[in-house]
DRENVEX-304882 format. One record per atom (N, C-alpha, C, CB): residue number from 1; residue in three letters; atom name; z, y, x. Coordinates in nm, 4 decimals. Glycine has a CB too. Layout:
BEGIN
> NUM; ALA; CA; Z; Y; X;
...
% end
This chain:
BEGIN
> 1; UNK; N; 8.0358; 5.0693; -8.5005;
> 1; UNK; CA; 8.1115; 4.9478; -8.5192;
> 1; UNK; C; 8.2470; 4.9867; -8.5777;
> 1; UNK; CB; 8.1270; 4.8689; -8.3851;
> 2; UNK; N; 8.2931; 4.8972; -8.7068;
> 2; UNK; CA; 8.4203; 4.9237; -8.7000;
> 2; UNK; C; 8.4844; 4.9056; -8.6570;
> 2; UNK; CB; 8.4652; 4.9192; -8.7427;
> 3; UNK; N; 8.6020; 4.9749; -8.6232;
> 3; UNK; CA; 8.7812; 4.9901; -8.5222;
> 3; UNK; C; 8.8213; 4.8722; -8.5120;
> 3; UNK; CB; 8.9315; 5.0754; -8.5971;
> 4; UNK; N; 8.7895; 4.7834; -8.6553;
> 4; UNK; CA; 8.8945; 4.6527; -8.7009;
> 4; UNK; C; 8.7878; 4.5325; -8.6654;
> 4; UNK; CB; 8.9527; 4.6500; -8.9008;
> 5; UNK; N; 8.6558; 4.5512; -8.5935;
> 5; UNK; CA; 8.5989; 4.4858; -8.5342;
> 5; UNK; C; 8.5902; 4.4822; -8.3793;
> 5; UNK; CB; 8.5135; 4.4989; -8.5865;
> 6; UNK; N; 8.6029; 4.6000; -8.2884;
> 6; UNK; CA; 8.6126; 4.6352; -8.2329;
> 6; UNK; C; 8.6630; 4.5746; -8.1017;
> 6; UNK; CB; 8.6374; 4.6969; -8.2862;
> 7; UNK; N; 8.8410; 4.5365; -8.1499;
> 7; UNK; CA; 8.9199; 4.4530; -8.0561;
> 7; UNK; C; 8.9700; 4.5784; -7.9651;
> 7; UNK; CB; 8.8248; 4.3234; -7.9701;
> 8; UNK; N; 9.0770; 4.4659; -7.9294;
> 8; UNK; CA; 9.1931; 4.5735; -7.8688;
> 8; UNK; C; 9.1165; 4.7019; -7.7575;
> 8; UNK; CB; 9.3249; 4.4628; -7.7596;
> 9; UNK; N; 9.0307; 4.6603; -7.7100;
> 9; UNK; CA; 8.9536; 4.7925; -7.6508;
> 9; UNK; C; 8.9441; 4.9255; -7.6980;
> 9; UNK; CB; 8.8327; 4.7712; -7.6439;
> 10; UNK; N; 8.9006; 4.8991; -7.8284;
> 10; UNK; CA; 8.8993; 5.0108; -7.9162;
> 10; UNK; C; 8.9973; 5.1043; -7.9003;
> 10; UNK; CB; 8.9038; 4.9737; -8.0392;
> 11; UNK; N; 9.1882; 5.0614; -7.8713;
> 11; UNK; CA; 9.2278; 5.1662; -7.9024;
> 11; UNK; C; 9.2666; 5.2258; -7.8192;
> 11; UNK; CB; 9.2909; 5.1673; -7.9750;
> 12; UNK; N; 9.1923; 5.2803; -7.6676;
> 12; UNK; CA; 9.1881; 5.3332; -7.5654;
> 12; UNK; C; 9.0864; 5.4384; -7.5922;
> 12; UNK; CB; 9.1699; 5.2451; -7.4640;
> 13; UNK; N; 8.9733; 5.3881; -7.7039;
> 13; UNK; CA; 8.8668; 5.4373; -7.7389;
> 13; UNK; C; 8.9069; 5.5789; -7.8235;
> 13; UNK; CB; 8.7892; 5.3281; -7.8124;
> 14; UNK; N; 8.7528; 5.6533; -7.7953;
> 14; UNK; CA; 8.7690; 5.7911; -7.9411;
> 14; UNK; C; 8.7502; 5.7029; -8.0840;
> 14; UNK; CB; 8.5987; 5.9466; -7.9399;
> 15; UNK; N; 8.8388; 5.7820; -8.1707;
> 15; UNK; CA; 8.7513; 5.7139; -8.3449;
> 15; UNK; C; 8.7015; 5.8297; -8.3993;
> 15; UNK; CB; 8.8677; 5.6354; -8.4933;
> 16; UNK; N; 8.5888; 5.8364; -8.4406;
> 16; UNK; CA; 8.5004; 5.9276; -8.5195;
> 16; UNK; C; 8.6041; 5.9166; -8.6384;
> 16; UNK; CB; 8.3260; 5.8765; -8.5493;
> 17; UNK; N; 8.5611; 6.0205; -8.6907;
> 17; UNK; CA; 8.6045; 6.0503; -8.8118;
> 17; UNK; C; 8.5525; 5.9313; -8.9795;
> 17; UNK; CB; 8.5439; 6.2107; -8.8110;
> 18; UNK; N; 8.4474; 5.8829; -8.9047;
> 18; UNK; CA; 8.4216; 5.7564; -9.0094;
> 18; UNK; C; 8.4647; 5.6492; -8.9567;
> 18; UNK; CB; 8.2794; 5.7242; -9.0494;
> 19; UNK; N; 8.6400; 5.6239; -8.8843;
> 19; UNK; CA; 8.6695; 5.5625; -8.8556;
> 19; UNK; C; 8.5893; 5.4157; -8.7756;
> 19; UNK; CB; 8.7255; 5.5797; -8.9365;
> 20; UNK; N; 8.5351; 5.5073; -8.7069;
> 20; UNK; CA; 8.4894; 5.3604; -8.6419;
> 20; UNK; C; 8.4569; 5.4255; -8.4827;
> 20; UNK; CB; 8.3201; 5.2717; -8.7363;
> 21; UNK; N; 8.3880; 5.3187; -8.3704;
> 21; UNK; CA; 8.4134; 5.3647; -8.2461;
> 21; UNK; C; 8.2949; 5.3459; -8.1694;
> 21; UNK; CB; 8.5260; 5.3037; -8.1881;
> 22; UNK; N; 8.2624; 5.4574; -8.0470;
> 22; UNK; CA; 8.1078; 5.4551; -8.0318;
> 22; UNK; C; 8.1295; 5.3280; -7.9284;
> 22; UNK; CB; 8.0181; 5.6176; -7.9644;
> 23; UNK; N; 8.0049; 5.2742; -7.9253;
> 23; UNK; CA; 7.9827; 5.1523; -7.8196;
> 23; UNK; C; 7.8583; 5.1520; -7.7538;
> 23; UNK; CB; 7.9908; 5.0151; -7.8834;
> 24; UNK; N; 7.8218; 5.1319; -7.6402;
> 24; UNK; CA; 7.7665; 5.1798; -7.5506;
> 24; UNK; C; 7.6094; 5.0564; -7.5542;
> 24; UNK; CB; 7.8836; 5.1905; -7.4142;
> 25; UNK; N; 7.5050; 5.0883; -7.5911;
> 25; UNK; CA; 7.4006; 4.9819; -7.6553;
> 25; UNK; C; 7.3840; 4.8927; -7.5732;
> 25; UNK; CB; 7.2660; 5.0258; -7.6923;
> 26; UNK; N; 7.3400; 4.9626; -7.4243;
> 26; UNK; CA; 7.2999; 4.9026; -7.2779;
> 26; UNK; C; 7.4177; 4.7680; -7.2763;
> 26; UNK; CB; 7.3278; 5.0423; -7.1230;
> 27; UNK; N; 7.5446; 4.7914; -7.3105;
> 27; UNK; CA; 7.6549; 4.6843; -7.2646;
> 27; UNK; C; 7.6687; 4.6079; -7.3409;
> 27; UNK; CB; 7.7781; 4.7175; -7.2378;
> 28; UNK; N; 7.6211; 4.7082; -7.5053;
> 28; UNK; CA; 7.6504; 4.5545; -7.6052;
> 28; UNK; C; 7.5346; 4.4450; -7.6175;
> 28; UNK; CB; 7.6770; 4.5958; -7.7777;
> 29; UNK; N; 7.4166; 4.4972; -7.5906;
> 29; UNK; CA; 7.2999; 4.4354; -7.5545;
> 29; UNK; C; 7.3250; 4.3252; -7.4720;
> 29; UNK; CB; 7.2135; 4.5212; -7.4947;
> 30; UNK; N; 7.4150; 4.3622; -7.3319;
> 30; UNK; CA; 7.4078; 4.2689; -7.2142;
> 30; UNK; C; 7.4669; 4.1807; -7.2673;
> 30; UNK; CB; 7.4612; 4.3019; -7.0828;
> 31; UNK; N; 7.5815; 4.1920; -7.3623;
> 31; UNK; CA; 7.6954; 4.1095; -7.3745;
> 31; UNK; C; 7.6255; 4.0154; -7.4939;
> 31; UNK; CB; 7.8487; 4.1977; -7.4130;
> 32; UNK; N; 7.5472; 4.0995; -7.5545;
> 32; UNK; CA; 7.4849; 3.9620; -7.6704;
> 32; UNK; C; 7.3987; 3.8712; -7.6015;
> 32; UNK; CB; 7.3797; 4.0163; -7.8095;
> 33; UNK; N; 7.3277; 3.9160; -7.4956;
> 33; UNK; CA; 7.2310; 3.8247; -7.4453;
> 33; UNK; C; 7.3199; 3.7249; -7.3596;
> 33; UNK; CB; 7.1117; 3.9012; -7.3596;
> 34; UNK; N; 7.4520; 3.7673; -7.2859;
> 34; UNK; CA; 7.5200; 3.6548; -7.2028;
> 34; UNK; C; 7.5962; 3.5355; -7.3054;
> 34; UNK; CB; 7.6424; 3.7328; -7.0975;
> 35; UNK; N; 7.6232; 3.5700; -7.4605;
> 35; UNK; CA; 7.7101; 3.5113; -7.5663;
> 35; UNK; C; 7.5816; 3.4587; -7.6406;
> 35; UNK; CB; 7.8221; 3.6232; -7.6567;
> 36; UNK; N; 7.4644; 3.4548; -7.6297;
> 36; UNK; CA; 7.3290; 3.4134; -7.6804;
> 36; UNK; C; 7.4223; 3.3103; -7.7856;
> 36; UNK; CB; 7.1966; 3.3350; -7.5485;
> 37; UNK; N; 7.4540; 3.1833; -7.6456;
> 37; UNK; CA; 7.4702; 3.0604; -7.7375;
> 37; UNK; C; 7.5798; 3.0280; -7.8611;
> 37; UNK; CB; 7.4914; 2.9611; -7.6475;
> 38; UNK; N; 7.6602; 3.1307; -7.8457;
> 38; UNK; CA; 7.7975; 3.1281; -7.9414;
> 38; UNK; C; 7.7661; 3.1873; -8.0641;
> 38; UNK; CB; 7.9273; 3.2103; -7.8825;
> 39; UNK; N; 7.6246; 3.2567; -8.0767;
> 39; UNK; CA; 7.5833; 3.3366; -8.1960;
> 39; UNK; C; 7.5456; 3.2138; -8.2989;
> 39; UNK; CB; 7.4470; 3.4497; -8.1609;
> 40; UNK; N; 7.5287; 3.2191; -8.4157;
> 40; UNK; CA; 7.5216; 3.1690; -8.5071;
> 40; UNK; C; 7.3271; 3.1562; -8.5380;
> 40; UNK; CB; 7.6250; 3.2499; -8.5985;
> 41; UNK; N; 7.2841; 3.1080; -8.5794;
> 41; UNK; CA; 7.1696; 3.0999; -8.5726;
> 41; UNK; C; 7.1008; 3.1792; -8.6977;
> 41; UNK; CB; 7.1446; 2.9662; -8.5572;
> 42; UNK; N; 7.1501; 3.2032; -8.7587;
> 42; UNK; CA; 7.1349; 3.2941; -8.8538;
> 42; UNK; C; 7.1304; 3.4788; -8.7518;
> 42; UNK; CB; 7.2851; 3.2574; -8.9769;
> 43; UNK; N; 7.2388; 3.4901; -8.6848;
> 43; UNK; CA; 7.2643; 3.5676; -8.6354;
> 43; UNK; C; 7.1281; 3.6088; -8.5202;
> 43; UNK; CB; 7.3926; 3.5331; -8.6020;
> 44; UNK; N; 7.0916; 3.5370; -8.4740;
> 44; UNK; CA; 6.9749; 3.5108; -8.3141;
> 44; UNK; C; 6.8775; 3.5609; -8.4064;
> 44; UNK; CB; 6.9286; 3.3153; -8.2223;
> 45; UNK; N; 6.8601; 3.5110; -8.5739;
> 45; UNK; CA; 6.7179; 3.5120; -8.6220;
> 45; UNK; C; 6.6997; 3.6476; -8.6332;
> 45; UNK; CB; 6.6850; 3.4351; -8.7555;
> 46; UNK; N; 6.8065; 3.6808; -8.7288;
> 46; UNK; CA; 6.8353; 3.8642; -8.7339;
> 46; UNK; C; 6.7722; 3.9522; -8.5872;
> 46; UNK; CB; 7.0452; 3.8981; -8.7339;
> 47; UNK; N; 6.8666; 3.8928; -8.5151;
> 47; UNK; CA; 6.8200; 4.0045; -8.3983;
> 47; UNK; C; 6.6711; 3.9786; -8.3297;
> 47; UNK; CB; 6.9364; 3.9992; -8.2651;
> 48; UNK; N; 6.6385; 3.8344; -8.3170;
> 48; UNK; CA; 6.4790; 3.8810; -8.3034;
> 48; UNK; C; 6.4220; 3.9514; -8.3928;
> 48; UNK; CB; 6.3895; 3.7818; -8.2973;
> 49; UNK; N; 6.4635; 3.9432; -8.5491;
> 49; UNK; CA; 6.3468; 3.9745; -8.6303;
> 49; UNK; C; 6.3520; 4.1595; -8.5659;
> 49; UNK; CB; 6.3770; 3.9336; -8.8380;
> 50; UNK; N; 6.4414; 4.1816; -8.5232;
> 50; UNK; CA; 6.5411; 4.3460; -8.4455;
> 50; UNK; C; 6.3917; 4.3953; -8.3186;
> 50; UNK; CB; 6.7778; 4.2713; -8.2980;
> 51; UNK; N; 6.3616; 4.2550; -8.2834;
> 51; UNK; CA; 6.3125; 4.2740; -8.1367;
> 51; UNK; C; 6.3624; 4.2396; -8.0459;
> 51; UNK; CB; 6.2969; 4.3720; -8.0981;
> 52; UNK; N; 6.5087; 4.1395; -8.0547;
> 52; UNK; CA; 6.5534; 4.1448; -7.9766;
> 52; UNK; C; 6.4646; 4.0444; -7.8711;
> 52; UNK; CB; 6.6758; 4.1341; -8.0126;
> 53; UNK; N; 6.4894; 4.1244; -7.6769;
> 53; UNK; CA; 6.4568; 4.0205; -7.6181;
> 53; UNK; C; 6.5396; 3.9420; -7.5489;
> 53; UNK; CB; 6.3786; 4.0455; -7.5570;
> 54; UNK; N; 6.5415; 3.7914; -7.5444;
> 54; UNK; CA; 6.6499; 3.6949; -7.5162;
> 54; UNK; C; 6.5955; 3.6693; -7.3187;
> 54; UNK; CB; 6.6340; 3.5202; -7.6537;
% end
């Protein structure tokens, strides 16, 4: 993810050298499935087509 997406969390965070910051899948996972409804529907389609499970 990039730094400048990231949010102020980030800069507590390490930055790789391709400027950007590791994020932890298990949490970003949780956090997309609790923000389900704020996603864009375009966005939901993407991640099922991913596998995602809701």
């Amino acid at each position: 993810m990039p730094v400048e997406d990231a949010g102020p969390a980030a800069t507590s965070r390490e930055i790789t050298p391709e400027n950007t910051v590791p994020v932890a899948l298990g949490m970003w996972s949780a956090n997309v499935r609790r923000r389900a409804d704020k996603l864009t529907t375009e966005c939901r389609a993407d991640l099922g087509q991913l596998g995602m499970c809701w």
